[in-house]
N, C-alpha and C positions, 0 to 999 in steps of 0.2 A: 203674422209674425211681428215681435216686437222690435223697435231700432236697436234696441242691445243686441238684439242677435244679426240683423240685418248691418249692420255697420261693423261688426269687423268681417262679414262674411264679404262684403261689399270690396274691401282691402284685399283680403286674404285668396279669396276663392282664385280669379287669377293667378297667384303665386301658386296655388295649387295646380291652377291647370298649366304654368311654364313648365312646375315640376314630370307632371305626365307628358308634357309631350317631349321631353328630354330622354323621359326613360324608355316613351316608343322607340325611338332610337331609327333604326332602317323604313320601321312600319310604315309608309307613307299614309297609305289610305287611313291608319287607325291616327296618327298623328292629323292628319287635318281634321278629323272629327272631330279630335280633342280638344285641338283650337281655338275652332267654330262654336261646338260646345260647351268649353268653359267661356269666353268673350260673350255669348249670346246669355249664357246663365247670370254674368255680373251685368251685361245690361237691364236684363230685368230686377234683379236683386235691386239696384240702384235710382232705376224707376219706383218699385214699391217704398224705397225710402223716403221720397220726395212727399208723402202725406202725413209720414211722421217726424217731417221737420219740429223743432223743438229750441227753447234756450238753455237745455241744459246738457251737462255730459252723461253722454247714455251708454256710457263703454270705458270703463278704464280697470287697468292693471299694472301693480305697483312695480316697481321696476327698482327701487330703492335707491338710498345714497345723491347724489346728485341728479340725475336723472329723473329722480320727481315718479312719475305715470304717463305710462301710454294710454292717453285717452281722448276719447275722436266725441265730436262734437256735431250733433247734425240739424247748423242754422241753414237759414238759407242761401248762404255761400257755399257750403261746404255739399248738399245734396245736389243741388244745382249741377255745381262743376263736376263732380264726382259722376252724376247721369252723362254729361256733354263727353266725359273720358270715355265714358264704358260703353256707350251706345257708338258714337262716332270709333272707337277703337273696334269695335263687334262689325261696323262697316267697314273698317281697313283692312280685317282678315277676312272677312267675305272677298271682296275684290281683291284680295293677294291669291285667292285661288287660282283666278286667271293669270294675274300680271306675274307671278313668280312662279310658277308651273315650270319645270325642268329647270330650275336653279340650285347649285350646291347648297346646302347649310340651311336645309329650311327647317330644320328643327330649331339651331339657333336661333334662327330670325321669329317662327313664330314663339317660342320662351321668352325674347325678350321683346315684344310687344305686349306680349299678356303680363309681365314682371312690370313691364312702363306703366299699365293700366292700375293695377293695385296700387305702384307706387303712388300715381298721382291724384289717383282715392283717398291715401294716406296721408298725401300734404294737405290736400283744402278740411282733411275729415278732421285732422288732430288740434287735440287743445293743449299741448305742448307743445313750446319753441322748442325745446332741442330736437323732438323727433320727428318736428317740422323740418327742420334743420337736416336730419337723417333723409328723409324721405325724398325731400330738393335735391339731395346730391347724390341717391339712386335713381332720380330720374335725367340726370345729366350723366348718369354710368352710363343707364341707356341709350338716350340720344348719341352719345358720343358710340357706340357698338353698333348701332344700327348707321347713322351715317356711313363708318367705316365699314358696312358687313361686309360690300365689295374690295376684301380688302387686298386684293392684286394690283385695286387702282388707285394710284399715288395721291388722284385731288380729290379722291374718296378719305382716304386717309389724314389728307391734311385738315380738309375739311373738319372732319371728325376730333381732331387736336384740336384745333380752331377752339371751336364751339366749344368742347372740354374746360378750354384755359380761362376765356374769357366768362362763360357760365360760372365756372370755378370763384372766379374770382368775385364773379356776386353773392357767391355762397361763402365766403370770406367775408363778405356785408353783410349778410345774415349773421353768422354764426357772432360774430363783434358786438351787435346789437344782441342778440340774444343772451350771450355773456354777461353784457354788461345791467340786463336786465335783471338777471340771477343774482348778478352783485349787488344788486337794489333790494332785492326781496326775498332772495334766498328761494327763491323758485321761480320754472318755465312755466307754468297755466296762464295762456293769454289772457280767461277771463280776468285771472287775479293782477295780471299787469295792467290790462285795458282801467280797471276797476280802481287802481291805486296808482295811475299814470300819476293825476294832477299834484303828487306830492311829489315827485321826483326834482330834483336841483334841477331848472328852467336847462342847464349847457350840457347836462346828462343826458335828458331826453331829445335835447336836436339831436345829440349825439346818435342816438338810436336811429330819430326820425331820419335820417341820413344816408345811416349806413341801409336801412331800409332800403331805400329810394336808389341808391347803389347798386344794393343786390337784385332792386324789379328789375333797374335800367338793361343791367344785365342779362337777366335770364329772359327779361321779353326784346330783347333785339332793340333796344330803343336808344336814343342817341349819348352820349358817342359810344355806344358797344354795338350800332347798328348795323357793323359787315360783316358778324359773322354768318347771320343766317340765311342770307344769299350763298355761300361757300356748303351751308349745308344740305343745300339741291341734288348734291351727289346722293344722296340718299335713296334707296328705293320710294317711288315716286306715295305709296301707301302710305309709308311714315312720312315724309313730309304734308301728308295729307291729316294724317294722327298727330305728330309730337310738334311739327313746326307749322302748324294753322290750324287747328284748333285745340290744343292742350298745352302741353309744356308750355310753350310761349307765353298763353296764358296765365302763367303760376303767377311774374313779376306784375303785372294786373291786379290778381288778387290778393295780394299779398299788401298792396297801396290801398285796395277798396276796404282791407279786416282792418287794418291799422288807421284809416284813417281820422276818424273822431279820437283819436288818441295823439295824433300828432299833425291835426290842423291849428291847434294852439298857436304851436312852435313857430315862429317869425319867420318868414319866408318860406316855409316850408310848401304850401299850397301853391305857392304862384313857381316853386323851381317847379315840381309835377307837372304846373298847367302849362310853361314852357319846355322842358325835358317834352313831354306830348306835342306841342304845338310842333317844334324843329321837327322833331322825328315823323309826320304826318307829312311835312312842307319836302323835305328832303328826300325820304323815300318816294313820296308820287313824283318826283323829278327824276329821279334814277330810272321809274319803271317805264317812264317813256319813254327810255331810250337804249332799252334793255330787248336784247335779241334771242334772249334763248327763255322759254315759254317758264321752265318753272322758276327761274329769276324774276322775271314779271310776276310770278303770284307770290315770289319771297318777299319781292317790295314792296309789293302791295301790303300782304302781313304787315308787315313793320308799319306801316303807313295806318292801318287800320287799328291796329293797336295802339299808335298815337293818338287818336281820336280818343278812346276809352284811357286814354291815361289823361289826354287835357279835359276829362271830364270829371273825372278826379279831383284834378287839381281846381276846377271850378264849383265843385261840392255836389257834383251830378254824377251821386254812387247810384242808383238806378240808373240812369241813364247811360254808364258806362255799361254795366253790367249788362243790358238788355243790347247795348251793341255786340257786347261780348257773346249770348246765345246767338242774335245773327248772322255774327262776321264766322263762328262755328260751324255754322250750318252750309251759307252760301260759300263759304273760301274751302273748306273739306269737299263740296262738290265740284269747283273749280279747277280743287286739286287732282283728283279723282278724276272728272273728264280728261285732264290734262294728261294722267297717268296712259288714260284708255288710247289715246291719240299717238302719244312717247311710243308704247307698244307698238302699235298697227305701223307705224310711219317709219321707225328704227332714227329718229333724231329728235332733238330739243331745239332745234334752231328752226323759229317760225319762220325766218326766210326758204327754208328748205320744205315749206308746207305747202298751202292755197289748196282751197277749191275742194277741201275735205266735206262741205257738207253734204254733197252728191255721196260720196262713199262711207259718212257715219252720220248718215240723218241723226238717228238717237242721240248719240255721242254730241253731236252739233246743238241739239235742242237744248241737252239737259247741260251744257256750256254757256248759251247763251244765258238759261235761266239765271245761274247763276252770278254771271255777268251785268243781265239788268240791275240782280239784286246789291251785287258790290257797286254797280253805279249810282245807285241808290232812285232808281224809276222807281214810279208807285205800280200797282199796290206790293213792290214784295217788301221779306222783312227786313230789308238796307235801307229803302226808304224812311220807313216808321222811324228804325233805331238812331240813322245818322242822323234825319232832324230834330231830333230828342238832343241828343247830343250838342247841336246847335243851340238849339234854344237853353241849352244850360247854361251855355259860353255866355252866350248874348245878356244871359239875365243876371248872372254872377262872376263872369270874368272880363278882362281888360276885352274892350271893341275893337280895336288894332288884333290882339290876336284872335277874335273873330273873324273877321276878314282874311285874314292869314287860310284859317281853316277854312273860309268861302275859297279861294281862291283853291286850296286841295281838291275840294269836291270835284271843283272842275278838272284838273289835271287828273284825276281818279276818270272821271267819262271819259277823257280822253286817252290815258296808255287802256281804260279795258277796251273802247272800242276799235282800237288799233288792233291790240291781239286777236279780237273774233275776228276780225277782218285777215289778218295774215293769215289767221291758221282755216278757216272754213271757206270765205269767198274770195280770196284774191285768185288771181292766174295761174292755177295750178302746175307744181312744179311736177316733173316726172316721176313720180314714186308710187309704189303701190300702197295700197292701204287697205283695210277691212275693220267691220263693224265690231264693235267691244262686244266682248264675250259676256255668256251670261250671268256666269257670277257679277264681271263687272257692272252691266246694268242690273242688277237685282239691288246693288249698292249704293248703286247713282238714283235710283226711284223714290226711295225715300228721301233724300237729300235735297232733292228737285224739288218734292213734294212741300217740304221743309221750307224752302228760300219763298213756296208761295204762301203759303198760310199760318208760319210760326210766328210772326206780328200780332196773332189772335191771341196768343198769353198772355199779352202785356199785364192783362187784370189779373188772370191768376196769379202770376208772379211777382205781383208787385205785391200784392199780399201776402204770399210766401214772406219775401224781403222785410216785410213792415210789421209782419208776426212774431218773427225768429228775432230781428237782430234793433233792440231798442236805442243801444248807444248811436246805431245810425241813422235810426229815425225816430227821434224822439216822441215826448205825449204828444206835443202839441200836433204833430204832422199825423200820426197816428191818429189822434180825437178826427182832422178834418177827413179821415176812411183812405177807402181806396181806390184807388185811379181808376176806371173801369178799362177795360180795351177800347169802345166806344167812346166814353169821353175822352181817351187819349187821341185819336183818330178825330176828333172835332177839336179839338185843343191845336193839334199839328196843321188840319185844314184848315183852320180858322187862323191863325199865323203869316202874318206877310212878311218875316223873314223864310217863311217854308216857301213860298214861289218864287222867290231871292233865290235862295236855293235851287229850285228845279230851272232857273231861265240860265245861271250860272252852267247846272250839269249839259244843258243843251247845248250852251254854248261850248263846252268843253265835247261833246259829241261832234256839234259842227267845224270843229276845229277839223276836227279828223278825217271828215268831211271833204273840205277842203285840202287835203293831204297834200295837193302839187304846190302850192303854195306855204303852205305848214311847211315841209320839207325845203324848199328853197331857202326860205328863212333861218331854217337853221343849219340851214347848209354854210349859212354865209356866221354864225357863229360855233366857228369849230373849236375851237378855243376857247367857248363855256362848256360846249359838249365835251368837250374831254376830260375836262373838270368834274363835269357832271356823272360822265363813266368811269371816273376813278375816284367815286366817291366822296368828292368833295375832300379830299387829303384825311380822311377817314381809316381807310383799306391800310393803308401805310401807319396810319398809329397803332392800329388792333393787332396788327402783321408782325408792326417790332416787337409788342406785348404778348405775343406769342412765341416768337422767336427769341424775346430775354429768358421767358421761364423755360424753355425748352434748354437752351443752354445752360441756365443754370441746374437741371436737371439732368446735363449733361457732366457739368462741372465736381456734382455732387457725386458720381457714382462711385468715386474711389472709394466712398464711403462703403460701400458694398464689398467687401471681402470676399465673400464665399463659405465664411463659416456661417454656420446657420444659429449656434449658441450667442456667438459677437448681435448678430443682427436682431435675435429673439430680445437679448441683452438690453442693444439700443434702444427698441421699440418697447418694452416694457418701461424703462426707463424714462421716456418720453411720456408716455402713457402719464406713470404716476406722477409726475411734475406736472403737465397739466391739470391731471385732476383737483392736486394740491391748492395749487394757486387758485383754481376754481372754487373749492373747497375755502381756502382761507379767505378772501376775496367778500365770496358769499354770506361766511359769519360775520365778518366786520360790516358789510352792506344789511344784516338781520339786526 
């Protein structure tokens, strides 16, 4: 089958199968089939895609007027990420068999994971800003629906607002730069923007590069928009394992790594990314240490690890981000996922109300740790490989101060994970019952496991993939010197004496935790950074009014709302065509 057909089947299939499992309606049994069945179908679709990677568009349809063409593009960003949605989303509904077994609304819930997965097929696949732009803010519909599916529960709810507003608003940085792009060329095709960047008025394109870098900050939880995603752990524990570690979050990632050769020019631009990353890594592994309820520990971490692949970015280490990025996928969605199996069995979130679980979920235990070595970055899994890649980016192309910054993360990274295996499997167990994850749930967790030990083996294919598909980011000359093998990457990282920098660092950040009566004391006697520390560093309180202005003023606005349904068709039409206009006019004078 060719990528023309494969790539919007890739998008679409999904949306088809939300569609059927809406209209099973009561059918339980036929609706999980359906599920299963479509998630498992676009995993595979998605996998066959990734040999027909390509640099051109293999799929469009005119859509006319401003709007240009929906047309999906399949380099090696876009197959990549688009596999990491479909496969790792095809594992969230496998294990929702178990974890969500006699809960209301499970048709909605499974519709809008399989509607999440297309969507966010359709953001990395499209070669259009605007329906990039579309596709970003259907997968913030969903996030924001699935956060809140429980929605009898208020900080479910709020949650789900949260995330909506401040997502929202990086999609207001998207949509600005895309605009303003259009204004420049009279059309959305990234290749044609990438391609005709270096003519843009030098205050134009920061402007882009910008609002850009706005809208990652944004949608990947990254500083200062980094307290919403801790808030959106109320989520069933599946999607947070889908949409908030290893997808969605992801988008603001990729969205730095397509654009980059286009707006590292721009003055400043590289080192606010390598910084905007560096804080966000520094501050979330500080949070997570001291963070008591298990999926907040894996939300900081997220953020934290996404800072890594953003200050890699910003140091011109687009491989090296990236391959963090298939890592942190693999090992944080099983972390999540173990985490989920536990939540279940134990009926709480708060690891002080746990210990001594791995007597009653051996499996469960194992395939936590796995994942745990691999977020600490022990060798051989693939947190090790990816994070000191990452390093060595910094070291070789970004300021040494914020090297060390990130040396000093690794370690607090070994120390809150080894703290959490420790509360939740061998500390003193608390009195609670527990039992072993069900078999969907380990049917989901096997490959994941499997994943964190041996997904380090692609480096070579993938780097190929990368260096085949996408030229503006690796030009001839990198290109001429071939490709990294997986083995020579692995002697390249051994061979590095900042890599056992590194690992004598991660120890010591183990031993720390080690020493817990001591650790503990210490900071027992700084209660007055820890507080600071559990309230986000006066963070929670900025994002909180900024959710709390637009709420009100969306409260403000409702008078607006009449009742007649003509007035309102009216307004909204009206609306409509003034934007278009200005777009429209805007556009020709930019042509």
């Amino acid at each position: 089958m060719s990528a023309s057909w494969l790539l919007p089947l890739t998008v679409f299939v999904p949306w088809l199968g939300a569609g059927a499992v809406l209209v099973a309606g009561r059918a339980a049994r036929l609706r999980l089939v359906l599920a299963v069945g479509f998630a498992a179908s676009d995993a595979v679709l998605s996998l066959l895609l990734i040999p027909l990677a390509s640099t051109r568009v293999e799929f469009s349809v005119t859509l006319g007027g401003a709007f240009g063409q929906l047309s999906l593009l399949p380099d090696g960003f876009g197959v990549f990420l688009a596999a990491v949605a479909a496969v790792i989303g095809c594992l969230a509904v496998i294990f929702s068999l178990d974890y969500m077994r006699g809960e209301e609304g499970l048709g909605r819930y499974y519709a809008l994971v399989l509607f999440f997965i297309g969507a966010m097929a359709g953001l990395v696949l499209s070669a259009n800003l605007l329906m990039m732009v579309v596709f970003w803010e259907i997968t913030a519909l969903c996030s924001w629906a699935l956060i809140s599916f429980h929605n009898d529960d208020p900080k479910a709810v709020a949650g789900g607002i949260k995330a909506l507003i401040v997502t929202g608003l990086g999609g207001v940085g998207l949509l600005a730069g895309a605009l303003a792009v259009y204004a420049q060329i009279g059309s959305f095709d990234i290749p044609t923007f990438m391609a005709k960047a270096g003519g843009f008025p030098p205050a134009l394109l920061a402007w882009i590069a910008f609002a850009f870098l706005a809208a990652a900050a944004a949608k990947s939880a990254q500083f200062p928009f980094q307290t919403w995603l801790p808030d959106a752990m109320e989520a069933p524990t599946p999607i947070s394992a889908l949409i908030h570690a290893a997808t969605m979050v992801n988008a603001g990632v990729y969205l730095l790594a397509r654009f980059a050769p286009t707006f590292s020019p721009v003055p400043g631009w590289s080192f606010a990314v390598l910084l905007v990353g560096m804080v966000s890594a520094l501050l979330a592994a500080s949070m997570a240490t001291v963070a008591n309820d298990l999926k907040r520990v894996l939300a900081w971490s997220t953020v934290s690890q996404l800072g890594f692949m953003v200050y890699a970015i910003g140091a011109g280490g687009i491989f090296q981000s990236q391959f963090h990025l298939l890592s942190h996928s693999v090992f944080k969605a099983l972390l999540f996922l173990g985490a989920g199996a536990v939540i279940h069995s134990v009926g709480t979130r708060d690891m002080r109300q746990m210990g001594g679980l791995s007597k009653s979920m051996p499996f469960t235990c194992t395939a936590f740790i796995i994942g745990a070595l691999a977020l600490a970055g022990i060798p051989p899994l693939n947190g090790f490989w990816s994070k000191e890649m990452v390093l060595e980016s910094g070291l070789s192309s970004g300021p040494f101060w914020a090297w060390v910054v990130m040396l000093v993360t690794i370690g607090l990274t070994a120390l809150y994970t080894l703290r959490a295996v420790w509360m939740v499997f061998f500390a003193p167990p608390v009195a609670r019952h527990a039992h072993e994850a069900g078999p969907a749930m380990q049917t989901a967790l096997i490959p994941l496991a499997a994943g964190a030990l041996v997904s380090w083996l692609l480096a070579g294919p993938f780097h190929e993939l990368l260096l085949r598909t996408l030229p503006l980011h690796f030009p001839e000359g990198q290109a001429e010197a071939g490709v990294v093998s997986t083995w020579g990457m692995a002697r390249e990282v051994l061979a590095a004496p900042a890599t056992w920098l590194a690992v004598a660092v991660v120890l010591l950040g183990a031993l720390t935790w080690a020493a817990r009566s001591a650790f503990i004391r210490v900071t027992g006697r700084l209660k007055g950074l820890r507080r600071v520390v559990e309230a986000g560093y006066g963070f929670e309180s900025v994002n909180r009014g900024i959710s709390r202005a637009v709420e009100g003023t969306g409260e403000g606005l409702r008078v607006t709302q009449s009742g007649f349904l003509n007035w309102n068709v009216a307004a909204l039409v009206t609306a409509v065509i003034a934007l278009l206009a200005v777009v429209l006019l805007v556009g020709g004078r930019g042509g």
